[in-house]
N, C-alpha and C positions, 0 to 999 in steps of 0.2 A: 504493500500500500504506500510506504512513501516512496521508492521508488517511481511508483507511479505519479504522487503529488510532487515529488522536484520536475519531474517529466513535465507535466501541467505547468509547475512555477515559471519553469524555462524558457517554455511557450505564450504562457502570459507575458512575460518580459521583454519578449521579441517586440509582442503586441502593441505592449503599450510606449514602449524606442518608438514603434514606425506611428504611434500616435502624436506622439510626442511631434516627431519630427514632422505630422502636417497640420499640428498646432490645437488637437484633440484635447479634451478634459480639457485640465487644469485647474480644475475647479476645488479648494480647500475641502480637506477631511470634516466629517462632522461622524459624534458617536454619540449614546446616550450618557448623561450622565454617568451613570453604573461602569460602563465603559471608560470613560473621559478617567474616574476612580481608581480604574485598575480592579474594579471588584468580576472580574472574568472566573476568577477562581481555578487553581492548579490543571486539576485534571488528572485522571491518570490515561494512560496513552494506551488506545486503543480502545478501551469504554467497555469490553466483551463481560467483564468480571463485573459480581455485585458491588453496587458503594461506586465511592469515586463522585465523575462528575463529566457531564455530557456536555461536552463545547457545543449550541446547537447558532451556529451564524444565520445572519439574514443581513441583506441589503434591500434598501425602501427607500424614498423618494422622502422624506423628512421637512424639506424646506421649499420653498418654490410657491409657483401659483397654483401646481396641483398637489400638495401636500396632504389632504384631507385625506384620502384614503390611503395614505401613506404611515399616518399617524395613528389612524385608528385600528391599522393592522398592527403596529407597533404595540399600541395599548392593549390588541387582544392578544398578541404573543405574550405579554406580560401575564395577564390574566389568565390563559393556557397552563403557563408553566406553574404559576404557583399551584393552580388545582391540580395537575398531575404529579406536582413534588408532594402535597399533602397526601398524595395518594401511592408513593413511594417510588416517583421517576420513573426513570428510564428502564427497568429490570436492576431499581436499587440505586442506582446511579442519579444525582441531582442535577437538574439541566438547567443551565446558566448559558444565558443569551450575549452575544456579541454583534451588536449592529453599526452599519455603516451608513450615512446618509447619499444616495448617489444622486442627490440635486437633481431629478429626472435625466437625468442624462447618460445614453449606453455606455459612451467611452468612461464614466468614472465607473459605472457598472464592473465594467473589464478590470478597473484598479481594485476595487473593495473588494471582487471576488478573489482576486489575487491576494490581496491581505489576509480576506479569510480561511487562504488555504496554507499560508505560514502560519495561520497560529494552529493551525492542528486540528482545525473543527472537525465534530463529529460529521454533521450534518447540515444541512443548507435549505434553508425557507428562502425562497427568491422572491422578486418584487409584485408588485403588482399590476407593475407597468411591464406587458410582454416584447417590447423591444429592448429592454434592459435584461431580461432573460435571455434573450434571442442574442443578444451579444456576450454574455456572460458564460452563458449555458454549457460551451462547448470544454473550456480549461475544467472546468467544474466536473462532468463526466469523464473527462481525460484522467483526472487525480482519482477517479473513482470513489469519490463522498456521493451516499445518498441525495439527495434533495430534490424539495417540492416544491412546485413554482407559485405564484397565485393568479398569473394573469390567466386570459383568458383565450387570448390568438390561438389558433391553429394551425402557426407555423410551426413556433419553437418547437410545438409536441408531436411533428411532422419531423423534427431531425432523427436519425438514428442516436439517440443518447440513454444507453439501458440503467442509468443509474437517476433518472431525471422522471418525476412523476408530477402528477396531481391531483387534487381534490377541490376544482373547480371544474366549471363547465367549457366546453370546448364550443366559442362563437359559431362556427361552421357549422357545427350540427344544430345550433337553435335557428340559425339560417331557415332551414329546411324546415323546422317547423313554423317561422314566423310565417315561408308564404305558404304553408298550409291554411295558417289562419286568413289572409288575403281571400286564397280560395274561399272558403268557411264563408266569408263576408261578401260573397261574392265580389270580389274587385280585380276589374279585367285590366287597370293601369297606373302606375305608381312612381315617382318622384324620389329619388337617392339622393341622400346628402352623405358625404362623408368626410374625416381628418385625415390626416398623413399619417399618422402615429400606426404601427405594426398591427395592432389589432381591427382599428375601425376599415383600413385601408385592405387587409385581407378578406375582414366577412362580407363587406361593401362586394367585392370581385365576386366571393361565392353565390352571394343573395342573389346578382345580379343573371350569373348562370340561371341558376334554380327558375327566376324569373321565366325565363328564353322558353327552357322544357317547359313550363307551365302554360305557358300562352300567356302571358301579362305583361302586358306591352310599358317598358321603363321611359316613359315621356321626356325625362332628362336626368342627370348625372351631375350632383353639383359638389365640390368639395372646397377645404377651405384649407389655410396656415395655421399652423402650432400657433402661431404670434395673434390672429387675427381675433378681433374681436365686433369689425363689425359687418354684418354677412347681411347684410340689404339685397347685392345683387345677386345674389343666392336664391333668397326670398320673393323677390321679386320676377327671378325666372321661374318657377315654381309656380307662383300664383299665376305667372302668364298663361301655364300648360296648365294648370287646377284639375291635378291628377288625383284623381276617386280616395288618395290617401298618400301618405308622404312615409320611406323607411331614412329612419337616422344612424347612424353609425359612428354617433359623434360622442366623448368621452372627457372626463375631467372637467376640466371647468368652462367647457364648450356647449355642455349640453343645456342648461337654464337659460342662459344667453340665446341660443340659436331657436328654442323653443318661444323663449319671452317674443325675439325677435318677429318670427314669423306669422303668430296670433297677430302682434299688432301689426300685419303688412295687410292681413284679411283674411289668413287660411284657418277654414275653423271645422276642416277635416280629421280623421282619424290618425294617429301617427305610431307609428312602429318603432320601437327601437332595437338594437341591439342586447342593453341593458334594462335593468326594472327602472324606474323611476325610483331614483333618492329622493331623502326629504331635502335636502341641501339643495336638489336642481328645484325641488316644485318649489319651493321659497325664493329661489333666483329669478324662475319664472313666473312665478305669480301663481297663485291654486288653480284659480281658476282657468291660467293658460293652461297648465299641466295634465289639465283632465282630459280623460279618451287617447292617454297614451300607452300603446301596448305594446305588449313585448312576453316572448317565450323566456321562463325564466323556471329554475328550481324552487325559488324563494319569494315573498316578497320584503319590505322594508315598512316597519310602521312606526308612526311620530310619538307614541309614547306604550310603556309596555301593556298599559290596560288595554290597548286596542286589539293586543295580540292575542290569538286564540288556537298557536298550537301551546301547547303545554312546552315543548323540548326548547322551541323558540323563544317561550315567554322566560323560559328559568336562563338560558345563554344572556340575555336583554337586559333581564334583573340583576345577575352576575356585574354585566357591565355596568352602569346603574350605579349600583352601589361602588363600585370602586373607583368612578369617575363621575359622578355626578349629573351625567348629564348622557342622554342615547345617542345610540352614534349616527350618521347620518346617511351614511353610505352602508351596502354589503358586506363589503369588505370584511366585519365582525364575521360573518356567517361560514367567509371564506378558509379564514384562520382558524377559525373552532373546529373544521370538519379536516380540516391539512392537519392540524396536531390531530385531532382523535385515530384517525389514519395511521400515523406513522406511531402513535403512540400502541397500538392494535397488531401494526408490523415488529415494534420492538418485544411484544409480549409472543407474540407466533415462532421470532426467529430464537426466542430467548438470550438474545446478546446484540451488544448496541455495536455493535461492527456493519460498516457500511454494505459490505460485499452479502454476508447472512441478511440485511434487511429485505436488499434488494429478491434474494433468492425467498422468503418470506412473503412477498407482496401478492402473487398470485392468491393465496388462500386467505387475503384480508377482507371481510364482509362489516361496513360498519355502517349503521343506521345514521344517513346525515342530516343536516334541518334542513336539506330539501329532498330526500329521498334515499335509498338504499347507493351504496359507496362499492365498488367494487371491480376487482381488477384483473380478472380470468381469463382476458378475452384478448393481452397480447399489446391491448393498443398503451397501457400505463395512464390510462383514461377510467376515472371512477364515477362520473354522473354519465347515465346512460339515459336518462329519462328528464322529462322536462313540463314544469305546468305552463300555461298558456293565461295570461293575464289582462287586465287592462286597469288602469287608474280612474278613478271617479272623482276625486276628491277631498278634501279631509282627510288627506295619509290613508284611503284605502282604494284596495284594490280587488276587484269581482274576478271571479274567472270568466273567460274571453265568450265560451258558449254560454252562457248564464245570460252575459252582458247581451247578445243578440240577441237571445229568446226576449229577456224581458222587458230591455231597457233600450232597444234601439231606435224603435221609434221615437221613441220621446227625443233620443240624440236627434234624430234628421229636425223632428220641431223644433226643439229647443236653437239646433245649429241652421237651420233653413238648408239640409242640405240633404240631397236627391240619393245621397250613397254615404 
C-alpha cells in the first residue's frame, strides 16, 4: 500500500509542477480548526487492528460563493463521526477527520488530495463538487485509499477507479427519469438551460439525448458562466420559444437567481431540474417563484423538522438541529449520513479498516438510506438505484409528481393561465 501511495504522490507532483507552471491553483491552504490544532491525532498505521485511530480525509469547497453545501457537508461529517465513535468506530478504531478547503477549485483539489495522501489517510470522502473529484479522483485510486465521493456527475463514476465509490445518486440516471415524467405530463417540447460546471454540463448532454429517443422536441439550449449572474438573454430566448416547460441543470448559487430571474421575464411554466429544490434556492427565488419545480430525486429537503414525516429523516434533521442550531439548507446532510453509514456497514463486513478489504467488502453492503435501499452488487460502485419523482408546491413542500397531476393540475393551468 504505500508503495502504491509514493507511486500516487509522484504523480501528483508531476501534476501539480505542470500546474504550476500554466499558473493553476495557487490558491492559500484552509483547514478546520481541529486541523489548523494539530488535533488529527496519531494513528496507528494501517487501521486493520482494534483501537487506534482512523485518519478518515475529505476535501470540500469551504469558502467561496458556493460554500453552503460545502459546509454543511462538513458539519455532517462532524456529526457522522461523533455518532459512530459513540458507537465504537471504525471496528474499535476512533475516526478523526482531516479536511482541506479546495476554494471550489479542481487544480487545489489535485493539491489537498495530495496532502491527504502524505499524511497517511485511511480513507477519502471527496467533495461535492464532481469536477473536483473528477480531477482528484484518479492519484487517489492510484495510492489505492478507499473513498467516496458526494457529487453527483456521471462522469467521475464512469472512470475505471475500483477503489472510488458512492452513496449518492448518479445525475444521468435521474435524467431518464425526469423525461419520463415530461412524458407522464404529457409534454411534447422543452427548453435546456444549463452551467459549465462537470455535473450540470454532463446530465444537460444526457437529458438532451433521452429527449431525441422520446420525441420531444428541445426548442432551444441555453447555458450560462460560472461568473454570470445575470441570465436575461437566456430568459428571454426561452420565453420567445414558451416551451410546454423548461429543464434546468443549473447548480450552487445559480439556481435561485436563474429561477427568480425567469418568473419575472413571464414564464410561469413547469420547471424541471436536475436537483430537489433547496430551501436556500426557494428563499433566493422567492416561494412563490419556486413552486411547480420538479425534479426526480431520492429525497426531499424540508424548512423545519416538524414538516418532516419520515421518521429516519426527521431523527438525521433533529441530530443536526441540535448540534447546530439551525436546519440545513441544502441535501447535502442527507448525502453525508448515507456515505458514512455505507462505508461504516463496509468496515463492519470486511472486519478491518484497510482500504484494499473495504473495497473487497462492498459488494455485500445493503444499507437502508433516507432515500431508499443502498447497494452495491451490480459492479457499477453505484448504491441509489431507484429514484422518487417530485414537485414543489410551496411552503418547503413537496407532492409527489403523479399525485400533483391527478389532483392539482388543473388548478396549476388556472391559477398559471397556462394550456400545458
Amino acid at each position: 500500500m504505500k508503495l502504491r501511495k509514493a507511486a500516487a504522490l509522484f504523480l501528483a507532483a508531476l501534476m501539480l509542477l505542470s500546474l504550476a507552471a500554466c499558473g493553476g491553483g495557487g490558491g492559500k491552504d484552509e483547514t478546520t480548526d481541529a486541523v489548523a490544532e494539530g488535533e488529527t491525532g496519531g494513528g496507528e498505521e494501517g487501521g486493520e487492528s482494534t483501537g487506534g485511530t482512523f485518519k478518515l480525509g475529505t476535501f470540500l469547497q469551504l469558502t467561496g460563493a458556493n460554500s453552503v453545501a460545502g459546509n454543511e457537508s462538513n458539519n455532517t461529517l462532524d456529526m457522522c463521526i461523533d455518532y459512530i465513535n459513540e458507537q465504537g468506530g471504525f471496528n474499535g478504531a476512533t475516526i478523526e477527520k482531516i479536511v482541506y478547503d479546495t476554494q471550489g477549485s479542481p487544480e487545489e483539489a489535485v493539491k489537498v488530495a495530495a496532502r491527504l495522501l502524505e499524511e497517511d489517510v485511511d480513507a477519502i470522502v471527496g467533495s461535492v463538487n464532481s469536477a473536483e473529484i473528477l480531477a482528484a479522483g484518479q492519484q487517489i485510486n492510484d495510492a489505492g485509499v478507499f473513498m467516496m465521493g458526494l457529487g453527483t456527475a456521471n462522469t467521475w463514476m464512469a472512470e475505471d477507479w475500483p477503489y472510488v465509490f458512492r452513496a449518492t445518486v448518479n445525475n444521468a440516471n435521474l435524467a431518464t427519469n425526469t423525461v419520463a415524467m415530461l412524458e407522464e405530463a404529457g409534454y411534447t417540447t422543452v427548453a435546456i438551460v444549463n452551467g459549465q460546471d462537470d455535473a450540470s454540463l454532463s446530465t444537460a448532454d444526457v437529458f438532451e439525448e433521452l429527449c431525441g429517443e422520446a420525441g420531444i422536441e428541445v426548442l432551444t439550449r441555453e447555458s450560462y458562466q460560472t461568473t454570470d449572474t445575470d441570465f436575461s438573454a437566456q430568459v428571454a430566448s426561452i420565453v420567445a420559444q414558451d416551451p410546454q416547460c423548461v429543464y434546468m441543470t443549473c447548480s450552487g448559487e445559480h439556481i435561485g437567481p436563474f429561477v427568480k430571474q425567469l418568473r419575472q421575464g413571464g414564464y410561469k411554466g413547469v420547471l424541471f431540474s436536475k436537483e430537489i429544490m433547496a430551501m436556500r434556492d426557494a428563499e433566493i427565488a422567492g416561494d412563490d417563484n419556486a413552486k411547480y419545480t420538479a425534479a426526480s430525486y431520492p429525497y426531499v429537503i424540508y424548512k423545519d423538522v416538524e414538516s418532516c414525516d419520515d421518521p429516519e429523516i426527521k431523527e438525521v434533521l433533529q441530530m443536526y438541529v441540535d448540534r447546530y442550531g439551525e436546519m440545513p439548507t441544502t441535501e447535502v446532510v442527507y448525502r453525508v449520513w448515507d456515505t458514512m453509514m455505507v462505508m461504516w456497514e463496509a468496515t463492519k463486513i470486511a472486519g478491518s479498516n484497510e482500504s484494499d478489504d473495504i473495497v473487497a467488502a462492498m459488494p455485500e453492503v445493503k444499507v437502508e438510506g433516507l432515500g431508499g435501499p443502498l447497494t452495491y452488487d451490480d459492479g457499477t460502485r453505484e448504491g441509489y438505484h431507484t429514484s422518487n419523482d417530485w414537485i414543489y408546491i410551496g411552503d418547503g413542500k413537496n407532492k409527489e409528481f403523479s399525485d400533483w397531476l391527478a389532483e392539482d393540475y388543473e388548478a396549476y393551468k388556472t391559477e398559471t393561465g397556462r394550456e400545458y
